[in-house]
N, C-alpha and C positions, 0 to 999 in steps of 0.2 A: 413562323419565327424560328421553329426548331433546325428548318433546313438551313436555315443562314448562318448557321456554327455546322462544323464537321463535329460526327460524335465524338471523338477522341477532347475538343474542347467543351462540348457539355458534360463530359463526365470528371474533366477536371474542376469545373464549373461546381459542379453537383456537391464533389468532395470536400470545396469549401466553406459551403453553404452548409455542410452538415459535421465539420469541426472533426474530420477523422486523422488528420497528424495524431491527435491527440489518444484519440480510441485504437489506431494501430498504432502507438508506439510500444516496444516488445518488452520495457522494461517495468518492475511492480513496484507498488509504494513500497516505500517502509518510512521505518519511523520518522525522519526528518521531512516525511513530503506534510505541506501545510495544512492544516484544516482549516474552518473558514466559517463565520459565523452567518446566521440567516434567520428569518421572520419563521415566527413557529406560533400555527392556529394552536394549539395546546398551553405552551409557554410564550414569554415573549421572546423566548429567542433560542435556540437551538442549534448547537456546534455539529457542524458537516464535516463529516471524517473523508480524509482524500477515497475511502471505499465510499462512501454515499455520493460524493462528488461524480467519481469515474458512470457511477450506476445513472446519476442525474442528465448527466452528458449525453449517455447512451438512450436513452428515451426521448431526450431535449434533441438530439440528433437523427431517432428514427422519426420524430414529427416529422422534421422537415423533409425528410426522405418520403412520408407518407404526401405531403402539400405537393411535393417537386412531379410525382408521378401520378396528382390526379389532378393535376392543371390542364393536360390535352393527352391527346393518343400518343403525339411524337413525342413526347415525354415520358411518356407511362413506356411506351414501348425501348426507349432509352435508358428510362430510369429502373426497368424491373429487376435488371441485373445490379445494377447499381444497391437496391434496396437492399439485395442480401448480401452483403458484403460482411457484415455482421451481423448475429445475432442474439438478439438479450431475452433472457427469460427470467422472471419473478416465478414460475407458475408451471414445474417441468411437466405438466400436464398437456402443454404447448406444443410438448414434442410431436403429439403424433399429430397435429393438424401440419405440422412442421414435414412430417415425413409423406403424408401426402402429395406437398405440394411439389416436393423433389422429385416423387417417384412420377406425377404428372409431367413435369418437366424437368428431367435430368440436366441439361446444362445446367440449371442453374445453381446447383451444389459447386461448381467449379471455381464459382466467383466468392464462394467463403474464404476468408481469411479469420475471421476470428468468431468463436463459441464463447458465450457468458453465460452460467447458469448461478443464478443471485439468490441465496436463502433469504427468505425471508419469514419470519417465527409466527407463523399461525397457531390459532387453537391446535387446530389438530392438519399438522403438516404432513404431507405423502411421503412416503421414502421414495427416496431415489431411486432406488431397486426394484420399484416397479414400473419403469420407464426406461428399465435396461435396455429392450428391444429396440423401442422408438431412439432413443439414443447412439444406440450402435449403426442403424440403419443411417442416420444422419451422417453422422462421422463418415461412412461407407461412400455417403454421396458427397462430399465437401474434401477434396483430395489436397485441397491446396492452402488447407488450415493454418494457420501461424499461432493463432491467440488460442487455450483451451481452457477455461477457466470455471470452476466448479467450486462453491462455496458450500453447496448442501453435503451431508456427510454421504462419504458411499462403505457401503459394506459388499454383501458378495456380487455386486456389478463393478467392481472397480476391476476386476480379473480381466473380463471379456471385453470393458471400455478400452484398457491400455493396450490389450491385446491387438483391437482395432486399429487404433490410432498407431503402435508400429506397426504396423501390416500396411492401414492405407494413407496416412498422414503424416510421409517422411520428412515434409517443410515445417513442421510444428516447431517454434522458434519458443515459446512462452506457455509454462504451462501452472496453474494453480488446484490441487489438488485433497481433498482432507477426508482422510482412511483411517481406520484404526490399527493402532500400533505391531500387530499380527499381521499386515499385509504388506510388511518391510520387503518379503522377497519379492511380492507381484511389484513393487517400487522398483529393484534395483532393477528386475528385466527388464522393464517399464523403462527406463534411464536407458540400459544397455539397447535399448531399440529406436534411441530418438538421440543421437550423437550432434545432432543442429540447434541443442537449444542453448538460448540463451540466456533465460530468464528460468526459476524455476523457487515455486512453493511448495509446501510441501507441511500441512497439520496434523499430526498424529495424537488419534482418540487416544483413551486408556486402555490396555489392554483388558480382553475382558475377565471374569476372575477366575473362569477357570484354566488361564494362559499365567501361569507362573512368571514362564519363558518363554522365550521368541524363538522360536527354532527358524532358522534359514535356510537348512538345506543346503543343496549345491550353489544357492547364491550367495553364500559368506566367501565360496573363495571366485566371487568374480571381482576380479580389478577392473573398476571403468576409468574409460580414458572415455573423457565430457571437454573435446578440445575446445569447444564454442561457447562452453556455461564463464558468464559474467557476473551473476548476480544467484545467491542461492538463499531464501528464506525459511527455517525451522521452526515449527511451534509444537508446543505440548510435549509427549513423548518420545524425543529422537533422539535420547541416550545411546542407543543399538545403532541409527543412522549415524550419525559422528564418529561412533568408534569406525564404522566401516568405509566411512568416507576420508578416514586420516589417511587409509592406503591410494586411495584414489588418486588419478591424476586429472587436476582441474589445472590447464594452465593458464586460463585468461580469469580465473577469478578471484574480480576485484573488489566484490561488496559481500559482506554475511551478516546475516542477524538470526537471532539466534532468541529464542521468547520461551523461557519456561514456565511461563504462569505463572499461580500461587503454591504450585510443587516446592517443596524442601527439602526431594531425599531423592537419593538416587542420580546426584548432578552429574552430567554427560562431562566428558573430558574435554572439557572445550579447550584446555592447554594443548592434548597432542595433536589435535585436527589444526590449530595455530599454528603448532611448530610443524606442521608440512604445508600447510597453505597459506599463511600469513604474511610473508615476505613479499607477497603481489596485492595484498590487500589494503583497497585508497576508503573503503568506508567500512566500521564494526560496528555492530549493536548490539549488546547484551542487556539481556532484559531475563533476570531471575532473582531469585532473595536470597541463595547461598553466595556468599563473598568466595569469589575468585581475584587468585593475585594481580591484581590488577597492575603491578609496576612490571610481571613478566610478562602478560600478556603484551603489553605494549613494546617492548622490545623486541616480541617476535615479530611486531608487526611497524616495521620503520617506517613506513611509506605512507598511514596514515593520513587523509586529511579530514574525517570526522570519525569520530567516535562519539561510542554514546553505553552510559553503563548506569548501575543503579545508585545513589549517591544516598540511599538510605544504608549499603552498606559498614559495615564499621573497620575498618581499615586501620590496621597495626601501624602504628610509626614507625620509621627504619631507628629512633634512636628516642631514648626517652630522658626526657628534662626531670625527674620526679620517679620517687617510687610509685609514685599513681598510675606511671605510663602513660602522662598527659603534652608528652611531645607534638607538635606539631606534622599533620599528615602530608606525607610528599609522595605525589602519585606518579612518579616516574624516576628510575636509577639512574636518565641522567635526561637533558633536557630533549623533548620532539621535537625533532625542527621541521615536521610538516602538518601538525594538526591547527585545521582552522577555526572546527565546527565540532562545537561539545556537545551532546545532546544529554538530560540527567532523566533517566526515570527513575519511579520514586516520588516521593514530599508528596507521598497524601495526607503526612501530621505537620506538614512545615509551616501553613497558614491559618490554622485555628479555624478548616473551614470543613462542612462537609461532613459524612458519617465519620469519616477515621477521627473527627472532632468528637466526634459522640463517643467510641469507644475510648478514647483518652480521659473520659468522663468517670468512668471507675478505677483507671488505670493509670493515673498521672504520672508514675515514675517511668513506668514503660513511654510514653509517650513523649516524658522530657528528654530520657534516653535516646532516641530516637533524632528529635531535634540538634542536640548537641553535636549529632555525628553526621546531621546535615550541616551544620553550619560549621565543622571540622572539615569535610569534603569540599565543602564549597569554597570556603578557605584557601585549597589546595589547589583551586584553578585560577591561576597565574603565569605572568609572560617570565618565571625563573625557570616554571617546566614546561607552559608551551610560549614559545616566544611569538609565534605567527599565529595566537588565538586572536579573532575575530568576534565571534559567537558562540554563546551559551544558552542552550533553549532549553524551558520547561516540559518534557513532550507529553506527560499524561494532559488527553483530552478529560476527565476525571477532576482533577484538581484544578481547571480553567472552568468545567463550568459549576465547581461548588464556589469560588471565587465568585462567577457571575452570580450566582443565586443570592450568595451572600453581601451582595455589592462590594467586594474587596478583603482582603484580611483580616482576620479578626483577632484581638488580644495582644499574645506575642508573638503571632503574624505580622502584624502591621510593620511592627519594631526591625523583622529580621529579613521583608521586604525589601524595606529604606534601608536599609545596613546592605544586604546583597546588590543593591541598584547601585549605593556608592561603592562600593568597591568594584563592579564593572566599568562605570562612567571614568574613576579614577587611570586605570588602565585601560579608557578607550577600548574597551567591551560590550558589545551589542547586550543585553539581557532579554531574549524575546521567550513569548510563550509558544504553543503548538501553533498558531495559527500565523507567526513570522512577527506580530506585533511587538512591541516593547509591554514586557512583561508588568502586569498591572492597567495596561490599555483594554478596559471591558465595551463591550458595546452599550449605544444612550437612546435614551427614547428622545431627547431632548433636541430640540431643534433638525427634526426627520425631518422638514419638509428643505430645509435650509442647505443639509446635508445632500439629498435627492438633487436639487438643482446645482450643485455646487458638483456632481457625480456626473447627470447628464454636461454641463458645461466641460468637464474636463473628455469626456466622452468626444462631445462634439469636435474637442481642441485634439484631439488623439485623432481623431478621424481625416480632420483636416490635414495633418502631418504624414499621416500614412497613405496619402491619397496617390503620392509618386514616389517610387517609379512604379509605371503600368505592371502589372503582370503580365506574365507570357499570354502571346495572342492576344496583345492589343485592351485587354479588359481591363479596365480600374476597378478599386476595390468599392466606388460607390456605384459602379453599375452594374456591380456584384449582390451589393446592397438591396436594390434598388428591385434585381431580378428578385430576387429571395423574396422580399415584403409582395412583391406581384403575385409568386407563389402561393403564399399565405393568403392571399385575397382572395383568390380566385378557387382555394380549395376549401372554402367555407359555402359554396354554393354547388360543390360538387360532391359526388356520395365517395364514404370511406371505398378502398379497396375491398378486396369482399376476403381477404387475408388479412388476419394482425398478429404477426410475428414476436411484439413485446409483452402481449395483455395479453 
């Protein structure tokens, strides 16, 4: 069977069988990508964050990669390059059977394209750092890297990793990265030695206490020129990043987000990194609890078509009705004519649901406070300052599933739901939550079996539609279908690989 495709077509074969458009594409969530409800043995039901989703995919994808290459030899012998094309790790313990297997057979580090290493919160978790070796040794063998993505924190490996990866992984296109805030200069050479990327995260711990200051050394006066960066994501402490990236030259970037947690002091100038790079930027997100001006920021940045800010903050009127100062809030000095796509973080007291409900419990005025200057905000999103608004989304996963727990609003939630729905519906305004649904859309136990059939039938009805045109090389997508489920059959009678790259 194998001989009857040229490799070149089973390996495009293979590729779509195991859904990697999706796993190499270079660019990272952020707040607007959807999350997505599902069946949870614990609860009945559990919100999947576009990071649990991506990680799902990746496992969901090495299966089939594992089915596809122990179905027969000319398979396996086709597919083994194929299998490592990516790699996921829960467990960086991985590494070194990982690094074995490369140094057994060197080609096959050439066929990496993208490194996943996924935190996940055990009792008692390994540091990173003691998997320095087995990690750089990887990288050493995987020349042709693109994706490098690292979720568990790194402390003093993160030196000799980056060091690596500019030395021997100059295609590195995407990188995700989380250091504590002292390793700002190993960042910027780190940057200065990977000028192809185009995607880039980047979380900074606290410094630690006895780091006052961040000293930078001879990297405070490097100007990077990052001609290829599109997309750059900040969390936690990168006060000292932003100041130093206002001088940079980013010319192609189009999206920032910008996450300062539950920090309150010490807010990064996110004004002057705007006013040098904002004039190219089509997507913002700020997500922190000190009120920035928000009617300048938007003006630095005209070209907008989503933003997304914190709509718990309290926002001065440009003119007041009242000595109270209870003017009406107007969140732009004059109207966007390109924003389509709001995003609000924030309103974890907006629905009477949830712990921040509990705390409003001793604390009622603080809490109605609060309220007021949601429903001020929200107020303010209108087609007199964005004319081309579309959509308004709720983005804390937080507040969607204290709503589900609580099956919907509660008190005067309920009230200021119905009140926010009508005034979207009015102005033909989407109101959706983090997951794309229309906001107050919760998932039902009720009628699942109804709903199942009614999923496969539109399934089926999708399938039939997409049946033509062939894809290249003659193949239809049902006897693509059709290969794959064979796969699966046949690798239930046959032993694992004697390698597992995800577990």
């Amino acid at each position: 069977m194998a001989e009857s495709l040229p490799p070149e077509l089973w390996s495009y074969i293979f590729g779509l069988a195991a859904d990697e458009d999706t796993i190499f594409y270079p660019g990272l969530p952020t707040s607007m990508t959807q999350s997505s409800w599902a069946r949870s043995l614990v609860t009945n039901w559990q919100l999947r964050t576009p990071r649990d989703s991506i990680n799902m995919l990746q496992r969901r994808s090495y299966a089939t990669k594992k089915s596809i290459i122990s179905t027969c030899q000319s398979w396996r012998r086709l597919g083994l390059e194929f299998l490592v094309r990516y790699l996921f790790f829960n467990d960086p313990s991985k590494l070194r059977s990982l690094t074995a297997l490369l140094t057994s057979n060197p080609s096959l580090g050439w066929w990496t394209r993208r490194l996943h290493i996924s935190h996940f919160l055990y009792d008692r978790s390994p540091s990173l750092d003691d998997f320095e070796a087995a990690l750089t040794s990887v990288l050493v063998q995987t020349p042709n890297l693109e994706i490098f993505i690292v979720d568990w924190p790194l402390s003093r490996a993160f030196g000799p990793i980056v060091d690596t990866l500019g030395t021997h992984c100059k295609n590195l296109r995407t990188a995700h990265w989380h250091v504590p805030a002292e390793l700002l200069p190993k960042v910027i050479w780190a940057l200065d030695a990977l000028p192809l990327l185009v995607s880039l995260a980047v979380e900074f711990d606290a410094p630690r206490k006895d780091s006052d200051t961040l000293t930078l050394g001879s990297a405070q006066d490097v100007k990077l020129h990052l001609p290829n960066l599109q997309q750059l994501i900040l969390r936690g402490y990168s006060a000292e990043f932003i100041d130093q990236a206002s001088g940079w030259s980013l010319p192609l970037l189009h999206s920032f987000s910008f996450d300062f947690g539950s920090k309150s002091e010490d807010i990064p100038d996110v004004l002057s990194f705007l006013g040098t790079h904002g004039t190219s930027l089509l997507f913002l997100d700020i997500d922190c609890i000190p009120v920035l001006d928000i009617r300048t920021i938007l003006d630095l940045c005209p070209l907008l078509t989503a933003f997304s800010f914190n709509i718990d903050w309290k926002i001065a009127p440009i003119t007041q009705d009242d000595d109270t100062g209870g003017g009406p809030v107007v969140l732009t000095n004059r109207p966007h004519e390109h924003i389509a796509h709001i995003g609000l973080n924030g309103l974890l007291f907006a629905f009477g649901v949830g712990l921040a409900s509990a705390y409003a419990a001793p604390d009622p005025y603080r809490a109605l406070l609060v309220e007021r200057t949601n429903d001020r905000n929200f107020a303010a999103l209108n087609k007199a300052s964005f004319p081309r608004l579309e959509r308004v989304r709720v983005l804390s996963p937080v507040v969607l599933k204290d709503l589900e727990r609580a099956d919907g609003p509660q008190g005067s939630g309920m009230e200021r739901w119905e009140k926010w729905a009508g005034m979207c519906e009015r102005m033909n305004i989407r109101l959706e939550d983090c997951t794309g649904a229309l906001l107050g859309t919760l998932p039902q136990n009720e009628e699942e079996d109804d709903d199942d059939e009614d999923y496969e039938d539109d399934e089926e009805e999708e399938d039939a539609a997409n049946e033509e045109p062939v894809r290249p090389g003659g193949v239809g997508l049902s006897e693509l279908r059709a290969l794959l489920e064979e796969c699966r059959r046949m690798s239930e009678e046959r032993e694992d690989p004697p390698f597992a790259l995800t577990y």
